[in-house]
N, C-alpha and C positions, 0 to 999 in steps of 0.2 A: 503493500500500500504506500510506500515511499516514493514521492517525486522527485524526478533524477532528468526531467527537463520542463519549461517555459520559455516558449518566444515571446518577444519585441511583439508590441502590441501593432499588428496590422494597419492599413490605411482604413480600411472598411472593416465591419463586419461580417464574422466567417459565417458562410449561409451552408455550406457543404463539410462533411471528413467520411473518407470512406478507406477501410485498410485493404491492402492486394491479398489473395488469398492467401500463399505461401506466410502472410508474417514481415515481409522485409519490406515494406514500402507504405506509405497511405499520399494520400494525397486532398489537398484541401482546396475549399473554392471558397469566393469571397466575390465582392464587385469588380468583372473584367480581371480577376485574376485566378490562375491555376499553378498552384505550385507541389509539387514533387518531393517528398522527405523519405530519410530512411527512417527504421524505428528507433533509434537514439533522438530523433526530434530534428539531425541535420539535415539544408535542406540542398536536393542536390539537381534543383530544378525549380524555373520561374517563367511561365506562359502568361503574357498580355494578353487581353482577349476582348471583342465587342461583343460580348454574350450578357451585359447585364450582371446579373450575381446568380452563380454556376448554385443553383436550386438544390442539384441531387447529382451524384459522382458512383458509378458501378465498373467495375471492374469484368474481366471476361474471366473465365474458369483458369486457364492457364496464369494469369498476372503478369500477360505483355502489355496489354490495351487497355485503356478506359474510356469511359465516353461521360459526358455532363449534360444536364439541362438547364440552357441559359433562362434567365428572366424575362428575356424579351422574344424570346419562340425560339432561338437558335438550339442548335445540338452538337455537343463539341466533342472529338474525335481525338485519342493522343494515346503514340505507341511508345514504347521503352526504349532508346538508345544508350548509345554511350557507356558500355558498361563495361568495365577494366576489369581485368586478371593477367597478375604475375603471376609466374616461376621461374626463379635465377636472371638469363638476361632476357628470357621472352614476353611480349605483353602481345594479349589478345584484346581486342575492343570491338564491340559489337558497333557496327557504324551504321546501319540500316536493319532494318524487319528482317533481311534477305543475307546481312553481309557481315562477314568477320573479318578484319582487319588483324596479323600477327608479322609484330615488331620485333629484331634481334636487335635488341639495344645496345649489343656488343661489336657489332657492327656500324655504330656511331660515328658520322664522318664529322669535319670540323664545321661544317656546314648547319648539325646535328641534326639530319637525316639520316635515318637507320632502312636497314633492306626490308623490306614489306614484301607480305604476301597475300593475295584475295580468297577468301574461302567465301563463293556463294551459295546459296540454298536459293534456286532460284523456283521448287516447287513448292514449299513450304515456310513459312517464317519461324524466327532463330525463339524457343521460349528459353530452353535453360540451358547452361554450358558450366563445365568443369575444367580447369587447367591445374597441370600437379605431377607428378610421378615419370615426368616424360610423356604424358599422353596429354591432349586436348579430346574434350568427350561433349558434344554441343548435341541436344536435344529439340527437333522441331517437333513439329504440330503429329507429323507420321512416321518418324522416322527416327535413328539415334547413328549420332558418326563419331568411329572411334580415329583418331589420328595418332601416329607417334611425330612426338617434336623433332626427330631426324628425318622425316619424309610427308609432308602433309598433301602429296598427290593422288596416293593409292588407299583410301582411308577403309576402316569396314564401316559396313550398313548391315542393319536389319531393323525392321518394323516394330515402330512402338504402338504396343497393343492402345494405351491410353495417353492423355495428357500427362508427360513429366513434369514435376514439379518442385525434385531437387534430386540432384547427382551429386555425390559426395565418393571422391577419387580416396585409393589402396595404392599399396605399392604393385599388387600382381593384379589387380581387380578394383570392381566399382560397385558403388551401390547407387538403383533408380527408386525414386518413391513417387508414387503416381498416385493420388487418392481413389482408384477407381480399384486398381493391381493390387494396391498395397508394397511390401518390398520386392525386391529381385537385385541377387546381384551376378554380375555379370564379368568375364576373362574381359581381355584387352583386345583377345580374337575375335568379340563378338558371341561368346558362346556361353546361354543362361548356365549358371552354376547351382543356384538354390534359390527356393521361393520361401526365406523364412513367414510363419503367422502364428499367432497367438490367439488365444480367443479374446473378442474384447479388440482387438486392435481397429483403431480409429488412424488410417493413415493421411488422413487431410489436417488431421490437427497437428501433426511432427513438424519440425521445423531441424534446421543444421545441430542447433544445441541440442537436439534430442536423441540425437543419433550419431554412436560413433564407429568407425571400423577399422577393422584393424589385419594383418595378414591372415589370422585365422578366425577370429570371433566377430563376432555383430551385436553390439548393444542398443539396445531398443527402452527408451523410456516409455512406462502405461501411464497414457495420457488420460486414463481413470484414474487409476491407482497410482499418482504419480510416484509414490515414495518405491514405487518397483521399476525395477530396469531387469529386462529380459535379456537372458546370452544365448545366444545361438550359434554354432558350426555353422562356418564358412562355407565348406564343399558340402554339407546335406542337410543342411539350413532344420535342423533339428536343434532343441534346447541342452546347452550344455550341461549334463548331470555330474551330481556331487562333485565340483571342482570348487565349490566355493562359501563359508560361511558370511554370516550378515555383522556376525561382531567377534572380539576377540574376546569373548565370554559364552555365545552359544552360537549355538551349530544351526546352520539354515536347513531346515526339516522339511524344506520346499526347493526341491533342484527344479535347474531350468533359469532362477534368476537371485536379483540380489535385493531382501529388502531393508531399503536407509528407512532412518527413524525420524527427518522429514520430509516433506515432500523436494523433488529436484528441480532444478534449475539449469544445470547442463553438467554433460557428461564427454567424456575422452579417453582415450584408449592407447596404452604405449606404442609405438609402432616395430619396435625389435623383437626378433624373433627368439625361440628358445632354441639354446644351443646346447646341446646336453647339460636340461638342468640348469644353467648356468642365469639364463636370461628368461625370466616368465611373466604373464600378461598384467597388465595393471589399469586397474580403473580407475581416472577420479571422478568423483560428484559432487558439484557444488550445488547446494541448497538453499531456497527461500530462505535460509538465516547467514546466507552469507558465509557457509564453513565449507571448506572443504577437507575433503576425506578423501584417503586410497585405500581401494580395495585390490588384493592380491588375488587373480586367476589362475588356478594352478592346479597339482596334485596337494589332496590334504585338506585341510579345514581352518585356513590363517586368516582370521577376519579382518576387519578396517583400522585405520589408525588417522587422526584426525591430525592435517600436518598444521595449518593454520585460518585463523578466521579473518572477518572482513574484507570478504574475495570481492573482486569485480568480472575478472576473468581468468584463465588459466590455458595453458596448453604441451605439448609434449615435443619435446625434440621429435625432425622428421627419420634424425639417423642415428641417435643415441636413447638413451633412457633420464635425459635432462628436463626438467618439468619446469616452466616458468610459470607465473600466475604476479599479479598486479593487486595489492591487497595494501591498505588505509593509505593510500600515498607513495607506497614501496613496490619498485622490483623484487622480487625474491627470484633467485633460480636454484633449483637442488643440482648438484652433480650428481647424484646416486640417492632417491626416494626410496629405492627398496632396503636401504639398510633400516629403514624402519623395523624394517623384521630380521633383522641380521646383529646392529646393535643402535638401538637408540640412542644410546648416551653422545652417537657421533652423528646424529641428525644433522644439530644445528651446526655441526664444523663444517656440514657438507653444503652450508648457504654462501652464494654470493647475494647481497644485499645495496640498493642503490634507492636512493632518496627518488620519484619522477614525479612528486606533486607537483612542479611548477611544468615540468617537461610534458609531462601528458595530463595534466588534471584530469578532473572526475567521468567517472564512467567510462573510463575508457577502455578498449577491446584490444586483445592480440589476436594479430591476423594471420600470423603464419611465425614459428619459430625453427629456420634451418639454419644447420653450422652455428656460426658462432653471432648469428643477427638476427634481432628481435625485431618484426615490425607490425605498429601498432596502430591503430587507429582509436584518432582522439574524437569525444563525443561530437565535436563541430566538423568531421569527416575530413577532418586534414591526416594523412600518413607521418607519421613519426619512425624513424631507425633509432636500434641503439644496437651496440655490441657489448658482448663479453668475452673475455679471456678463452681463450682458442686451445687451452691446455685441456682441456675437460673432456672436448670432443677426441683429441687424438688420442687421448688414456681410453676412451672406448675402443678405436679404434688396434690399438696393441692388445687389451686384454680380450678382445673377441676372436682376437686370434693367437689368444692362447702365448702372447710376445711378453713376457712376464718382465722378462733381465731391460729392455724396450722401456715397459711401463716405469720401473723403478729407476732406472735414468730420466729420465721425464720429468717424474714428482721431483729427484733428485735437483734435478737443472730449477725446472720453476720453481720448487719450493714454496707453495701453493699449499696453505691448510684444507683447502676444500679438496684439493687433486687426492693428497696423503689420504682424507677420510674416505674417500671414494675408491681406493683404490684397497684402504681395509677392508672395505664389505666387500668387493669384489672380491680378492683373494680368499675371504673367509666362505663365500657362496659357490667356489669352485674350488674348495680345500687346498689352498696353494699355502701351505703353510708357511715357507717360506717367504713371501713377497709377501702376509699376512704380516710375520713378524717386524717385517724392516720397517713398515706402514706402522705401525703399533709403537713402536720405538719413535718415530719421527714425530710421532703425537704425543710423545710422555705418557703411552696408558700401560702402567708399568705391570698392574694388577693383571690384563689380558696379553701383558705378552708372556706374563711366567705361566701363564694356562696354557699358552700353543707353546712353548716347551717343553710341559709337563704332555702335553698329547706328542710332539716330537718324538719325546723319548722315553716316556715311560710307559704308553699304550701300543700293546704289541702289532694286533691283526689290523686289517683295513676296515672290516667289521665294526671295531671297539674306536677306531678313529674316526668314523661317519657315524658313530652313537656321538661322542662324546665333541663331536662339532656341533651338530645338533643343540645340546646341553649348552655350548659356547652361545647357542644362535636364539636360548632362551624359550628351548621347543622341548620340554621335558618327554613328555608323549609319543614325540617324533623320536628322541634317541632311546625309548625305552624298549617302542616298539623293531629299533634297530637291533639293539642287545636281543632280541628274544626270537627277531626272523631266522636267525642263522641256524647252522647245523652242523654241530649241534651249539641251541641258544647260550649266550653269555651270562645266566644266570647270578652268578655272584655280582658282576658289573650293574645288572640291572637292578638289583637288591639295595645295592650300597649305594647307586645313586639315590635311589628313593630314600635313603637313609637319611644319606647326605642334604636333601632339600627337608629333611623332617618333614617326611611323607609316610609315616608308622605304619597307616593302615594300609596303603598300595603294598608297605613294604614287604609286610605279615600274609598279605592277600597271596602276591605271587609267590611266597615260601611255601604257602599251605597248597596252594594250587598245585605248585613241582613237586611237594612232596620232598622240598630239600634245602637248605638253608637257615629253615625256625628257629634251631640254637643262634645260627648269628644275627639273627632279628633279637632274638631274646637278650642276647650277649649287649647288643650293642643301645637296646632300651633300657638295660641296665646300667649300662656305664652313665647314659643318656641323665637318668634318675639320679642316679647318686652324684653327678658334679651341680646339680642344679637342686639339690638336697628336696627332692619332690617324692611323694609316694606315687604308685600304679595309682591310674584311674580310670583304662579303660580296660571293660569288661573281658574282653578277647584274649588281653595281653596276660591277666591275672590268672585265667585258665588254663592258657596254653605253659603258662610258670610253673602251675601245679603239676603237672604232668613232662614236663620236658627238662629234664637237665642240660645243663652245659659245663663247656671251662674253655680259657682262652686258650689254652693251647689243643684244644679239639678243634676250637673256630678258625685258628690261622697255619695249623696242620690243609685244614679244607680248602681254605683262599686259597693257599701257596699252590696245591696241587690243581686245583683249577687257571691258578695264571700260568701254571709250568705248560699246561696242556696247551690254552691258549697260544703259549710262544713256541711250541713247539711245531702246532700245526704255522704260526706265520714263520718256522724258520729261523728263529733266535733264541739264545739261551736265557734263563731266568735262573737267576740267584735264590730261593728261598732263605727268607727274611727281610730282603731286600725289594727295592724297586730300581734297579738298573738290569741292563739286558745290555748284551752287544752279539753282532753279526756271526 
């Protein structure tokens, strides 16, 4: 319910307002005047006119055309031009009903003319178009043309069933929304790949913000139920099951999507791919309250985490996992949002931060964030650049390809707090424990680098190392279930962690379950009691006392012989008494 614009009081009074279907445009009449705005309020068009005062303003179904009823009998007729899309140095501009105009602005003579080329529709006029990914994707009245930006001669076609009414470009692929179809997305060959639907889907109310895609998934805001967004597979436009909880306290008991706890406002989707593990999906949501959250899409059940509030806008690098967002006045950009779940405590090292109230004021929109340049659009629809630091992107760059010794010369040369924390969660998300370390030491976190030594060197198998990373990553569940898939499971390990986080009753559950370990559950609530000078008091514990004996050297007789087995199967000797092993 917040107003976020007011014009300059008019010559006349406004007799007309009527909004374009899609959402992006309205247009108002007054005495002999028509003018043209987006929905920020900017206005990006001004028609004189001898009509009197434009009475009544409708729009046609597609949102190229509109037409008025002047005061004095006339009927006024006005189509959409002029309408601009970058990518890198290309610009397309729709310069007629019929015509596309694309500029290589890299080819700018001193003259500053740039080479041009004509793309006509001379059966149909232009309603919707896409530029992005190397393709141009222009949508008329019957038809849809794919071009690549290296060749704009030979394009594909095929028939569009209905009026398009927004095309929102992929790196391998595209998404059409037609209010009649609903979704469909579509190869770069022209070739339909899946018709995601839901029940309940209203596709004439979606708009750009409601909808985001990504190489494999499709998020879908319910423009009912707006506090839901639906995921769907790419190639069989099916709902994506159990890949995802709704918080980091319970578990979503509804696959298929994700429900936030207010209603949305806009949604986006990372655009890099998983690379063993390494790299996986990510949703943010910003909300009628102005907060945004990331949700992780993945294997597992790792709910939301709320990175910050009084958003305006937000967006995702095209080639990394970089997130920008525009919130009370400030730039923010993460170089690595998913160590939210990796380690929090290095969130905020992973912010670059920049003041842009005076640079961009209020409301203002990011329009596209590639490389290492931000551009935005300010509410009065003037374009604004900004840059940041160019070290960020190329640390993706190395650690995607696995260039570790690369990366750590990098952080080394820049020496960048944000590169270093970025460069922790990476190593620690593809167990490189090594480049984990030197990243951990660069930051002073003295306490998590003696833990990736202690996994270095004192945990034997690969098994007990991808538990106890896990454990690092503050995913108890995930490493417990790790200690217990193996064969045979790591049962002591699993025990004593739960010990270790004073998890008594997990701990006593899976002793009793195995049928093996109870004495060092007993053993170790004992000691437990007596330094903290407490008596028993819980019922299980008291029972299982009465009946089970123990002694320390029956309990680390047991341990020693189960880590000797451990290291024997990974190949290394074990000392009993000790924790040192060598090759």
């Amino acid at each position: 319910g917040r107003q976020f614009y007011q014009s300059q009081p008019y010559l006349h009074v406004i007799t007309s307002i009527a909004w374009s279907p899609n959402g992006s445009f309205f247009a108002v009449g007054a005495f002999n005047m028509l003018r043209l705005c987006e929905k920020t309020g900017c206005a990006r068009g001004r028609e004189h006119t001898r009509s009197g005062s434009v009475m009544h303003i409708a729009w046609t179904s597609d949102g190229t055309q509109l037409v008025g009823a002047g005061g004095n009998g006339t009927v006024l007729s006005a189509q959409l031009v002029e309408r601009t899309l970058e990518w890198g140095t290309l610009e397309a501009t729709l310069s007629g009903p019929h015509q596309i105009i694309i500029r290589d602005l890299a080819t700018q003579s001193p003259d500053r003319t740039c080479a041009e080329e004509k793309l006509d529709f001379a059966r149909d006029r232009v309603i919707e178009m896409a530029l992005g990914y190397n393709h141009l994707v222009v949508a008329t009245s019957s038809q849809c043309y794919i071009y690549s930006t290296d060749n704009f001669n030979t394009p594909y076609i095929f028939d569009s069933p209905d009026t398009v009414s927004l095309v929102v470009l992929g790196d391998t692929h595209f998404l059409i929304l037609s209010p009649q179809s609903g979704l469909a997305v579509y190869s770069y060959e022209g070739r339909k790949l899946s018709q995601p639907r839901y029940p309940g889907l209203r596709a004439e109310f979606l708009s750009a913000l409601l909808v985001a895609l990504s190489p494999d998934i499709l998020a879908v805001v319910d423009v009912v139920n707006r506090r839901r967004v639906h995921l769907f597979d790419i190639s069989t436009g099916k709902a994506v099951v159990n890949h995802i909880s709704s918080s980091s306290t319970q578990k979503n008991n509804n696959p298929g999507y994700v429900e936030h706890k207010g209603d949305v406002a806009q949604i986006a989707l990372n655009q890099i791919s998983t690379v063993d593990g390494f790299f996986e999906r990510q949703l943010i949501i910003i909300d009628t309250s102005n907060e945004m959250h990331v949700y992780r899409i993945g294997k597992g059940t790792i709910g939301s985490y709320k990175l910050i509030t009084q958003v305006d806008t937000a967006a995702w690098n095209d080639s990394s996992d970089m997130l920008a967002a525009i919130a009370d006045g400030r730039l923010v950009i993460w170089t690595y949002p998913q160590i939210a779940w990796t380690d929090r405590d290095l969130l905020a090292q992973t912010q670059y931060i920049k003041d842009v109230a005076n640079e961009f004021g209020k409301l203002s929109s990011i329009v596209n964030f590639r490389g290492s340049r931000i551009v935005v659009r300010r509410a009065d629809g003037a374009l604004v650049t900004t840059n940041i630091s160019p070290y960020a992107g190329l640390l993706y760059t190395y650690t995607s390809r696995a260039r570790w010794e690369e990366a750590l010369k990098l952080c080394r040369w820049c020496q960048e707090t944000q590169c270093w924390a970025a460069l922790a969660g990476m190593a620690v998300n593809a167990s490189n424990l090594d480049a984990a370390e030197a990243a951990f030491a660069a930051l002073n976190h003295a306490d998590k680098l003696e833990y990736l030594q202690y996994i270095k060197d004192k945990v034997f198998s690969q098994q007990a190392k991808n538990a106890e990373m896990a454990l690092f990553k503050r995913q108890p569940e995930e490493a417990e279930r790790i200690f217990l898939e193996g064969s045979p499971p790591l049962l002591y390990r699993a025990i004593k962690m739960n010990i270790k986080l004073f998890r008594w009753e997990r701990a006593l559950e899976l002793a009793v379950k195995h049928k093996s370990h109870i004495d060092t559950v007993l053993a170790y609530r004992a000691k437990y009691l007596e330094r903290f000078e407490k008596q028993e008091s819980d019922p299980r514990f008291k029972q299982l006392s009465a009946t089970v004996s123990w002694e320390w050297e029956q309990v680390k007789a047991k341990k020693d012989l189960e880590k000797q087995e451990e290291a024997e199967r990974a190949g290394v000797s074990f000392f009993a008494g000790s924790n040192s092993s060598h090759k």
